[in-house]
N, C-alpha and C positions, 0 to 999 in steps of 0.2 A: 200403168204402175202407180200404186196410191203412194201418196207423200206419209208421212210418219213424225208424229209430234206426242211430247211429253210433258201432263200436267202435273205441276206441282201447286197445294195449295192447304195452309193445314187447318182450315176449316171442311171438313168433310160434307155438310150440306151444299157448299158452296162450290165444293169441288164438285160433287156430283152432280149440282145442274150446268156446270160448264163442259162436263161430260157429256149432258144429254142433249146441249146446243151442239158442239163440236161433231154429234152424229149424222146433221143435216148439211156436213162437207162431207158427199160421197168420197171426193178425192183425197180424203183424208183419215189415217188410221192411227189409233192410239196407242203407241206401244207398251206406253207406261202411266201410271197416274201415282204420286207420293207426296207426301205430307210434312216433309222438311226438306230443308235444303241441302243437305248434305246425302241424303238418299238420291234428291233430282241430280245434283251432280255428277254423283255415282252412274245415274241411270242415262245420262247425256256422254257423259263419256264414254258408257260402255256400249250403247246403243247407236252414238252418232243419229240422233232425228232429226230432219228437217227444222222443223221448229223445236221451240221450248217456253212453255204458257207457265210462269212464275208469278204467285205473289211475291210483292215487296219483301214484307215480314215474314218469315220463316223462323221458326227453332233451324240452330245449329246453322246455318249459312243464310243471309237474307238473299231476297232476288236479285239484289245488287251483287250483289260477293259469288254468287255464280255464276255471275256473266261474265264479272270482271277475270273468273280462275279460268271460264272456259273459252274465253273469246283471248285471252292470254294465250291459249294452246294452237290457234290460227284454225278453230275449229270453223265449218262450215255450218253448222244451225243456227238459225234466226232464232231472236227472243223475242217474245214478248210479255211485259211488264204489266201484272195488275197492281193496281194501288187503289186505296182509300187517302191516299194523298194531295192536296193540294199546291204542296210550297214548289218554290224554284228551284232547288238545291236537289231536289230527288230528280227531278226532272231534267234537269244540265245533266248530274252525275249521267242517266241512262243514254241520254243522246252522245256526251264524249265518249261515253261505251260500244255504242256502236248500236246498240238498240233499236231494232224496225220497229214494234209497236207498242205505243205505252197507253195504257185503259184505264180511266177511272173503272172501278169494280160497281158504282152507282148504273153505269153505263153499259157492261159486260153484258148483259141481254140483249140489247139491241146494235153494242156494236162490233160483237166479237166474231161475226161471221165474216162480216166485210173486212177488219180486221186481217183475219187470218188469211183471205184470198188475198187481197193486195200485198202481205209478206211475202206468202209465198211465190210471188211475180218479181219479189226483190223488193219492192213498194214499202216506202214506207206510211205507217198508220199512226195518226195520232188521234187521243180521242177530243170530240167536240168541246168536252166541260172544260179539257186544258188547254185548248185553242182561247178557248172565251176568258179563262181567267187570266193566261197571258198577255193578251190583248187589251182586256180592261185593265190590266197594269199601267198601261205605256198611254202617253199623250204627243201630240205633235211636238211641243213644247218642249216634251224628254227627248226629244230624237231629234235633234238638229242636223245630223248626218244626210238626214234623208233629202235633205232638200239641195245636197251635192250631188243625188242623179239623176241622169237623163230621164223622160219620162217613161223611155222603154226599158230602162235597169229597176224601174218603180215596178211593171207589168210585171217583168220576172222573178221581182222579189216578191211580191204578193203570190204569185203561181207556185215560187219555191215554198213558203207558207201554206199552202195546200198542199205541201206534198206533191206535188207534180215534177214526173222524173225530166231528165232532161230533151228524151225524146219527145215524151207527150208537150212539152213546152213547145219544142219545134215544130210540133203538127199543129199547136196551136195557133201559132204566130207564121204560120207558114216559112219559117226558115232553115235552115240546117242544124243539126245538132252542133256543128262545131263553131256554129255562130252562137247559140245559147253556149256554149261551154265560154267563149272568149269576152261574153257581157257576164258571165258569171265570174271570172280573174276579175275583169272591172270592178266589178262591185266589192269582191274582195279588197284589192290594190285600194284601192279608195275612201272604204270604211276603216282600211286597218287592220282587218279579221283575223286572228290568227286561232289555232288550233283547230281537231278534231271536231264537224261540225257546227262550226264556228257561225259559217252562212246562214245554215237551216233556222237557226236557237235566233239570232238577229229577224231573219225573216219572219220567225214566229211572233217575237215579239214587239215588234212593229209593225204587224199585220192591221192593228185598227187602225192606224193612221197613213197607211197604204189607199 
């Protein structure tokens, strides 16, 4: 049974080559494709897809603001987020949202097939360019935190930085998931972390001095 995902994007060249990449997931079928946000919403709520490939910017709802109204309704589709954006501020917003994958649109050619499989596994994807700029943010010197954990709270906050779920962490390190679940409370309890995400966004961005 093909999975079901809908592109919203309101440049129509743009869209239509994210269309014709999106054709090389057989397991995947497009039920919608729309040009502002308030049609993608329309078409999310009434279609229920799997996923949901949104620019940022949108006429009439941004990608943010339909995540926020549809992920409000305890819907089950995944999002993912294209942007021409850089900063931190769009990029916190999406991850407290709940946001599986967020793509530079520079990147959208080569990363949005891998992207879209690893969502659809529940994975989250982030893309490389905002890996690096987050990272090249941060210095050891900024993150004094870091040097309050164990060497193996270090291993799994870098693995959590890559996105690595908690199973595949435990296949990594040979141990049980409910042992990776209980150094991940540590590291929480420890740093302080609180909210939505909280782990992941820290991981991210102490990922170069991991």
């Amino acid at each position: 049974m093909k999975r079901t995902a809908v592109v919203a994007d309101d440049h129509p060249i743009f869209r239509k080559g994210l269309i014709e990449i999106l054709r090389d997931v057989e397991s995947l079928e497009i039920v919608a494709e729309v040009s502002d946000g308030l049609a993608a919403y329309q078409q999310i709520i009434s279609r229920r897809p799997d996923i949901a490939i949104l620019d940022i910017e949108m006429p009439g709802l941004s990608g943010l603001d339909v995540c926020n109204k549809v992920l409000k309704e305890k819907s089950d589709t995944k999002f993912i987020l294209l942007t021409m954006h850089r900063e931190k501020d769009f990029f916190n917003s999406a991850m407290e949202m709940g946001v599986m994958g967020y793509l530079l649109k520079d990147n959208a050619i080569t990363e949005l097939i891998v992207c879209v499989e690893k969502v659809l596994k529940g994975e989250r994807f982030i893309s490389a360019g905002i890996e690096k700029l987050l990272t090249a943010q941060n210095k050891i010197n900024d993150i004094p935190e870091l040097k309050i954990l164990t060497a193996t709270e270090k291993v799994i906050l870098k693995l959590i930085a890559e996105s690595k779920t908690t199973a595949e962490i435990a296949g990594l390190l040979f141990v049980s998931p409910n042992t990776v679940d209980n150094h991940r409370s540590n590291i929480v309890k420890k740093l302080g972390l609180e909210g939505k995400n909280s782990l992941l966004k820290f991981a991210i961005h102490s990922k170069g001095s991991l």
